[in-house]
C-alpha positions as CSV (number, residue, x, y, z in Angstrom):
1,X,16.7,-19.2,-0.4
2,X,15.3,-19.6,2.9
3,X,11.6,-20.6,3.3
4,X,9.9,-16.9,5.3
5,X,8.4,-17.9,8.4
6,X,5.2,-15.9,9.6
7,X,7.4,-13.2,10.5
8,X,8.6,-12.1,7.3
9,X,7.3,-11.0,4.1
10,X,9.4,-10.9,0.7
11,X,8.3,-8.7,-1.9
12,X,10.2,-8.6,-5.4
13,X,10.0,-5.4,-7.0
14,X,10.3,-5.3,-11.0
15,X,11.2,-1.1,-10.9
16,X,12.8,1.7,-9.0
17,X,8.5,3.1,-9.4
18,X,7.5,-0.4,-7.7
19,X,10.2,0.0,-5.1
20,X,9.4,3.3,-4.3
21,X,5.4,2.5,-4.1
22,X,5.9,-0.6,-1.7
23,X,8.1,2.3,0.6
24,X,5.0,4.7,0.0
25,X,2.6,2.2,1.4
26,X,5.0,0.9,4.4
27,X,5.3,5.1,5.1
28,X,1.9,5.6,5.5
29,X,2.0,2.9,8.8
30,X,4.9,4.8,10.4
31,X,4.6,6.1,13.7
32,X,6.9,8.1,16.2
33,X,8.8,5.4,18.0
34,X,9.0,2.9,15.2
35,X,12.4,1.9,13.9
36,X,13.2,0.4,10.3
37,X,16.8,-1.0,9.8
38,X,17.5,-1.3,6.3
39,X,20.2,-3.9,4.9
40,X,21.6,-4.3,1.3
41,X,24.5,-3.4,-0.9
42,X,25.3,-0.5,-3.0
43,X,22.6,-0.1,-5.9
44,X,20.1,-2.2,-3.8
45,X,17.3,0.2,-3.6
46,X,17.6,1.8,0.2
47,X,17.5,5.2,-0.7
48,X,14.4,4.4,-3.3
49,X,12.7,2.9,-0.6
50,X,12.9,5.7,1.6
51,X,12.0,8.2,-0.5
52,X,9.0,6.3,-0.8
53,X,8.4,6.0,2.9
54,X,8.9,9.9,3.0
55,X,6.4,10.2,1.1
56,X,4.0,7.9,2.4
57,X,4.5,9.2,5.9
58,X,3.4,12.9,4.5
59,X,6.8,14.7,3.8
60,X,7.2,16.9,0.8
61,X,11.1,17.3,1.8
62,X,13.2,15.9,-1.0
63,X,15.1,12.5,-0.1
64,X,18.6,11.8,-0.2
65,X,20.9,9.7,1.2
66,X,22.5,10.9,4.1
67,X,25.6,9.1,3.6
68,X,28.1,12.4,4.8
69,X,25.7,14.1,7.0
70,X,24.6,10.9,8.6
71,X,21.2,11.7,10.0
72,X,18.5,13.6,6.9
73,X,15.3,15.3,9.0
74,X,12.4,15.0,6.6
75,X,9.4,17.3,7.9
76,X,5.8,16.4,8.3
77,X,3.7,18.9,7.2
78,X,1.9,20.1,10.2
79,X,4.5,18.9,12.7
80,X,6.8,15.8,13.6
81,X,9.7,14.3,12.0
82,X,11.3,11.9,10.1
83,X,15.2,10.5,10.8
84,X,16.8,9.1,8.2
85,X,20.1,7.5,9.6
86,X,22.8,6.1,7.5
87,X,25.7,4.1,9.6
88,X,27.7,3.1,6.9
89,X,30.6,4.9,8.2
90,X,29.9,4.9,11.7
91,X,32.1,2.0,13.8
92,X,30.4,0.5,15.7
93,X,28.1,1.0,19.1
94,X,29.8,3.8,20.6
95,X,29.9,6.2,17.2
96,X,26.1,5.2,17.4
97,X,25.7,6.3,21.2
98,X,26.7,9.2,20.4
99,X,24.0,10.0,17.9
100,X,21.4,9.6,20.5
101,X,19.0,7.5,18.5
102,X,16.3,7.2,21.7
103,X,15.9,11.1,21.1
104,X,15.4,10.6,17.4
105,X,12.7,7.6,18.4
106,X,11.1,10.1,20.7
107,X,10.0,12.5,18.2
108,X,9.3,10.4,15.1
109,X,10.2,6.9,13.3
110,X,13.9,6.5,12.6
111,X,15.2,4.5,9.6
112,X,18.4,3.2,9.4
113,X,20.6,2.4,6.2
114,X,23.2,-0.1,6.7
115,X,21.9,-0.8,10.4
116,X,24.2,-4.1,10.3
117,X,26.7,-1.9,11.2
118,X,25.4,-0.7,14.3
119,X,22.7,-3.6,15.1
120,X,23.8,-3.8,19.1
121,X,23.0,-0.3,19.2
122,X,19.2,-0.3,18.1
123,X,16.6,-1.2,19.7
124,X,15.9,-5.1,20.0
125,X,12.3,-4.8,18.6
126,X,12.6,-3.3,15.2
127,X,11.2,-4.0,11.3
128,X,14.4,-5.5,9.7
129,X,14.5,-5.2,5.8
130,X,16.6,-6.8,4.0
131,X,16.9,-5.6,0.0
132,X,19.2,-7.1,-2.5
133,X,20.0,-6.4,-5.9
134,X,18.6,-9.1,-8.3
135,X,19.0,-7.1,-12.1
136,X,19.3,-3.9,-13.3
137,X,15.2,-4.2,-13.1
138,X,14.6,-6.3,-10.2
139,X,15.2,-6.1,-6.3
140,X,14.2,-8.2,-3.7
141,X,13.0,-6.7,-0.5
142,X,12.6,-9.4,2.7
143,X,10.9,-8.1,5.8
144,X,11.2,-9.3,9.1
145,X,9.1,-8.1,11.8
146,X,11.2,-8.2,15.4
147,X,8.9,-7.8,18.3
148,X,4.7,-7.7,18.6
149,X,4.2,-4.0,17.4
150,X,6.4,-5.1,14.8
151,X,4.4,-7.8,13.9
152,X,1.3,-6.1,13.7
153,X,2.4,-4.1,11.6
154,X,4.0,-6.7,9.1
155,X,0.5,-7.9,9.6
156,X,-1.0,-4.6,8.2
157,X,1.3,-4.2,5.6
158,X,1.1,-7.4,4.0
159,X,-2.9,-6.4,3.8
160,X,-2.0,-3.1,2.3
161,X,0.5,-5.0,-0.4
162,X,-1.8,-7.9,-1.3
163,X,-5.2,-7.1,-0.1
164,X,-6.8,-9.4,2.2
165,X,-5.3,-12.3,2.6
């Protein structure tokens, strides 16, 4: 396991409930603009994570993975949105083109499941999280902030996870 640098933050979550909270509290940060590329297998806890960054950010909309519809709009109560991207079957930069993720950054955050897939397509400056399946009761999520915004937040975050450290 590779030691984290100031950049990153690793969290181990012991529950799909813990998982969900650490989303919840990362939600509440998001702004319109900011991306989150998500990473992990199958049964690593993406979609769990997102529904608690749903619901942190304020949106009552029920969370699912958008895995044949692509893009999920989850609505903020009194206005703004929500993209939830999955590019799992998308191939590449051009099949991400034509989604026209700069709109989507334009009128809320954007997170992206499986963003490997289409990482030359995103924006360079981005919160990368890596989550991997430990146990039936355990993940591991590793974020690393790309960029200053990006930092800042981390920054924030890691406040809002541990307290003031």
């Amino acid at each position: 396991m590779p030691i984290l640098d100031p950049h990153s933050l690793e969290i181990i979550s012991r529950s799909v409930e813990q998982t969900r909270r650490v989303g919840m509290r990362l939600g509440g940060m998001l702004e319109t603009g900011d991306i989150l590329c998500l990473v992990g297998d199958l049964g690593s806890g993406k979609t769990t994570f997102v529904q608690g960054l749903a619901a942190g950010w304020g949106s009552l909309d029920q969370v699912s993975s958008p895995s044949f519809v692509l893009v999920n709009i989850y609505r903020y109560p009194s206005e703004g949105q929500l993209f939830h991207l999955d590019a799992y079957r998308l191939d590449g930069v051009l099949d991400a083109q034509v989604l026209d993720i700069g709109s989507m950054l334009e009128k809320g955050p954007l997170v992206v499941e499986w963003a490997d897939h289409i990482e030359d397509a995103l924006p360079k400056e981005n919160l990368w999280v890596n989550l991997r399946w430990v146990n039936p009761n355990q993940r591991d999520l590793t974020f690393n902030a790309r960029g200053y915004h990006y930092e800042t937040m981390l920054a924030e975050f890691r406040k809002r996870v541990y307290g003031g450290m």
